[in-house]
C-alpha positions as CSV (number, residue, x, y, z in Angstrom):
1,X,96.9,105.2,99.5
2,X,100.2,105.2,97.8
3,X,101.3,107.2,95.6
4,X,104.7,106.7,93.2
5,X,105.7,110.1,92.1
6,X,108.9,110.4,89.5
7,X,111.0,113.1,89.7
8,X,113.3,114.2,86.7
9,X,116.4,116.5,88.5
10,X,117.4,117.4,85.2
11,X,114.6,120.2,84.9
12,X,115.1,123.1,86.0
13,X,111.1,123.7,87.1
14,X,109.8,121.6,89.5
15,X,106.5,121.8,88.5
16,X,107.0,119.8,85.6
17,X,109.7,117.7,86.4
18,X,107.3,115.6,89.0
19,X,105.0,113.1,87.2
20,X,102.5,111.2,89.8
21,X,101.7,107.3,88.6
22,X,97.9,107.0,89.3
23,X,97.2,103.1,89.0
24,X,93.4,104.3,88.3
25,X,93.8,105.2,85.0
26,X,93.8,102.0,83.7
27,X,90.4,101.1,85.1
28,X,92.2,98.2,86.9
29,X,91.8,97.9,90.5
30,X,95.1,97.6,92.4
31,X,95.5,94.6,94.4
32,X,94.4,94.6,97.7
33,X,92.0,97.2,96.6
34,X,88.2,96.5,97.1
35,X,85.4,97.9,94.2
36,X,83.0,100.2,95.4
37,X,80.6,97.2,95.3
38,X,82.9,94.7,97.5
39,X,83.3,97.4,100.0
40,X,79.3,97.6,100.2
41,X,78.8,93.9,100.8
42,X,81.5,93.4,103.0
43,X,80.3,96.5,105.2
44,X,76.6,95.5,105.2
45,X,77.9,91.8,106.2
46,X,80.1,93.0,109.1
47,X,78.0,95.2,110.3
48,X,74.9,93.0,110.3
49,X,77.0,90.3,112.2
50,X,78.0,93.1,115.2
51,X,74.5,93.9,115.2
52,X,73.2,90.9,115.8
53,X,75.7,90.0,118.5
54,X,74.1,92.7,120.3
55,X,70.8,91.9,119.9
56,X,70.1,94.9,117.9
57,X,69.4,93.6,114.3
């Protein structure tokens, strides 16, 4: 995962001078990103297909 962290040199503590951008927040999924849901199917889907090239499914 990437993460986009801003960093403001003109304060003197670090700790809050660094702000982290967390794309979450908005509820959106970034793109490229897969819901929880996609994931599932996709998994299930491949894996079903490898198992049944084996002739273990």
């Amino acid at each position: 995962m990437v993460h986009t962290a801003y960093l403001d040199d003109t304060t003197i503590n670090y700790q809050q001078g660094i702000q982290f951008k967390n794309p979450a927040t908005n509820g959106a999924v970034p793109e490229g990103y897969m819901t929880p849901e996609e994931f599932r199917t996709k998994a299930k889907t491949s894996l079903t297909k490898i198992l049944n090239e084996h002739g273990i499914y």
